[in-house]
C-alpha positions in Angstrom: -29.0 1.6 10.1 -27.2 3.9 12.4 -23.4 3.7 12.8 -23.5 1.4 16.2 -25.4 -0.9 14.9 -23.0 -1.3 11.5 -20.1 -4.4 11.4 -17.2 -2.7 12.8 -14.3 -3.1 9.9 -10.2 -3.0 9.8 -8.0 -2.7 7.6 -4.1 -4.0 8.0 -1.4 -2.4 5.2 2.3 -2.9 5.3 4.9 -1.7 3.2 8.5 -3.3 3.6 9.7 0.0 1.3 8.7 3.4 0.0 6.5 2.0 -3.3 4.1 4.2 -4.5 1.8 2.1 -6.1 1.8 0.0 -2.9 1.7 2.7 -0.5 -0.2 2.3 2.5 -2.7 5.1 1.4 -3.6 3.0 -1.7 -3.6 -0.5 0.8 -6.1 1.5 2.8 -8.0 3.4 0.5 -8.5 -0.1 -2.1 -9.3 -1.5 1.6 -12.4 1.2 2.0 -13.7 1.0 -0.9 -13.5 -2.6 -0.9 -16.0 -2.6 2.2 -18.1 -0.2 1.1 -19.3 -2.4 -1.7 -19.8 -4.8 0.6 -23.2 -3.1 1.7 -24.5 -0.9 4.4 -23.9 -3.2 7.3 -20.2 -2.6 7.2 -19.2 0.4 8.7 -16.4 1.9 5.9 -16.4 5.2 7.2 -14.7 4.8 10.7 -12.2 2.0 10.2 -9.9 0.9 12.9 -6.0 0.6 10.6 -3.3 -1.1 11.4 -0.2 0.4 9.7 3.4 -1.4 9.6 5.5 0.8 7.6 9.0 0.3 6.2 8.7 -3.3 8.1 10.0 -6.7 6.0 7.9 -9.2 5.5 10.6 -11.9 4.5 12.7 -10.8 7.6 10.1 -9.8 10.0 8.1 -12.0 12.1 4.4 -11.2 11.5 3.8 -12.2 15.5 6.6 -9.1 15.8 4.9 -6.3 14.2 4.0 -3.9 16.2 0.9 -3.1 14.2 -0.4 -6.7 13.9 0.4 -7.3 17.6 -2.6 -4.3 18.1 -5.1 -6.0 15.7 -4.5 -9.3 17.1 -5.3 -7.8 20.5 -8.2 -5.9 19.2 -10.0 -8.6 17.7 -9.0 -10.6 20.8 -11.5 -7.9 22.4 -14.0 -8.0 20.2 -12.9 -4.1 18.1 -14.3 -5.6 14.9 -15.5 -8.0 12.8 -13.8 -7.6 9.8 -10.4 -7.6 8.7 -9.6 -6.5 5.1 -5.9 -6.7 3.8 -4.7 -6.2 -0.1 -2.9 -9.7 -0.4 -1.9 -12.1 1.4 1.7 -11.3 1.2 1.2 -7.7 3.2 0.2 -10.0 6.2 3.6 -12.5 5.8 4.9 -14.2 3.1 5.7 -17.1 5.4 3.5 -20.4 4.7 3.4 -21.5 8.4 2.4 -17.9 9.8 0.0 -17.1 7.1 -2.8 -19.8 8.0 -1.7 -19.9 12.0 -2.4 -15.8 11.5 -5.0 -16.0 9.9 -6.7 -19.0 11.7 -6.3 -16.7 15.0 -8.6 -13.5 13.2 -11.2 -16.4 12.9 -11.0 -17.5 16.0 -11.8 -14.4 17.7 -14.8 -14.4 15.2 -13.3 -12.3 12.8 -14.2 -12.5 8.9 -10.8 -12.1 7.2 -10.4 -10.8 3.5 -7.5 -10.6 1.1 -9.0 -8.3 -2.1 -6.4 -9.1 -4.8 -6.6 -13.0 -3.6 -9.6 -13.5 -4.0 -10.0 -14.8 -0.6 -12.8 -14.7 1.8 -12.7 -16.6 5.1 -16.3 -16.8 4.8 -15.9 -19.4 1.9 -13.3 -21.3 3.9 -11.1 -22.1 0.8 -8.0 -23.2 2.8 -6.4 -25.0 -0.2 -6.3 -21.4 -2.1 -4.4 -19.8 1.0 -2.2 -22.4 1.9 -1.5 -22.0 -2.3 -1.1 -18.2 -1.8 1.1 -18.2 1.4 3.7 -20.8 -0.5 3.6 -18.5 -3.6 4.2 -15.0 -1.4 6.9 -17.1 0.3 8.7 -18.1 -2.8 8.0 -14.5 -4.5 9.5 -12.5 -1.2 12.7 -15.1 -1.3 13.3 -14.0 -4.6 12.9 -10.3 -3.8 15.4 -11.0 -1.0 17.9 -12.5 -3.3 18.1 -9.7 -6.1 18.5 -7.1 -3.4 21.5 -9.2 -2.4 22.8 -9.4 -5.8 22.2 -5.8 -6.4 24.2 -4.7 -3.3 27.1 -7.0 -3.8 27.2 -5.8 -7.7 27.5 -2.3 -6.4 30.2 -3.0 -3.2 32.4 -4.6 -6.9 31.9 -1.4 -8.7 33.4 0.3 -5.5 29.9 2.2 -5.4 28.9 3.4 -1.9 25.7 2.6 0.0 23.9 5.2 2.5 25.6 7.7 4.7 29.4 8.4 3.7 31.9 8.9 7.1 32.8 11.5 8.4 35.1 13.6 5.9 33.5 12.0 2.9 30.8 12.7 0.2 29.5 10.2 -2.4 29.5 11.3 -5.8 26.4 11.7 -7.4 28.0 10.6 -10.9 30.3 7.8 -9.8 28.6 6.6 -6.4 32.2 6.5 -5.4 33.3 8.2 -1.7 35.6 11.3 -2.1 37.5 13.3 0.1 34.8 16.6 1.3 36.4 19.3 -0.6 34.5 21.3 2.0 35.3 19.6 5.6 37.2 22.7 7.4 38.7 20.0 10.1 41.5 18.1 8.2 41.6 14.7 9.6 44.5 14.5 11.4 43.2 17.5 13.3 39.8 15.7 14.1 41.1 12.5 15.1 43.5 15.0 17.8 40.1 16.4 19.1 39.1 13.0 19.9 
């Protein structure tokens, strides 16, 4: 079967943060070798992938991702056939735009999978997603929460978060902002040049 005549495939990954054993590289590659097994009608060799990186899935709109935007058009022209995702939470963990999302893919004609799931739009197991999309909504919810609580711990401690001003370093025991011992421009002077 040559490659034109092989199910054209895609893969969708997203990472909210830099996790290694969710990276996109493993979304993709789990993704490949996922339609590979599927047999030698599917095309697993030149994949179309949508990658949104470093993008919230509890904060972020799934109809706002750049990424998802592309493979919604694409499968609105016809691009491929397949759509293969790790779970149903890198799509949205958002139990109203999971099913209209997904409902879209199949009407374009696409065949959508979610490996870890278990789901298969083929077998048309709605009550399993709808099931799925509630449980990735209630999971990313508490993700959201005890990042909260973990930054408003650390503002009580006094312990700083990101870049430090100008003038400052944070201390890699204390996590505390101190005076640069190495800032040549005092402050009073700086605020002068201004």
């Amino acid at each position: 079967m040559s490659s034109s005549e092989k199910i054209k495939c895609a893969v969708y990954a997203r990472v909210s943060t830099d996790k290694h054993g969710d990276s996109i590289e493993n979304q993709v590659s789990q993704s490949q070798e996922y339609i590979s097994r599927l047999g030698p009608q599917y095309d697993s060799e030149d994949l179309l992938i949508y990658r949104d990186e470093a993008v919230s899935g509890y904060y972020t709109s799934v109809f706002n991702r750049a990424e998802m935007k592309q493979a919604i058009k694409d499968a609105r022209d016809h691009k491929f056939k397949l759509l293969v995702f790790k779970e149903v939470s890198r799509v949205g963990r958002d139990k109203q735009e999971n099913p209209a999302i997904i409902g879209m893919f199949e009407q374009y004609g696409v065949r959508v999978v979610a490996i870890n799931d278990n789901y298969d739009s083929l077998n048309k197991d709605n009550i399993t997603f709808d099931i799925l999309s509630v449980l990735s909504e209630q999971e990313s919810k508490k993700i959201s929460s005890r990042v909260s609580s973990a930054r408003k711990q650390k503002a009580r401690r006094g312990q700083w978060r990101g870049e430090p001003p100008i003038g400052y370093v944070v201390s890699p025991v204390t996590k505390k902002l101190e005076v640069d011992p190495d800032w040549s421009i005092s402050p009073r002077r700086f605020l002068s040049c201004m």
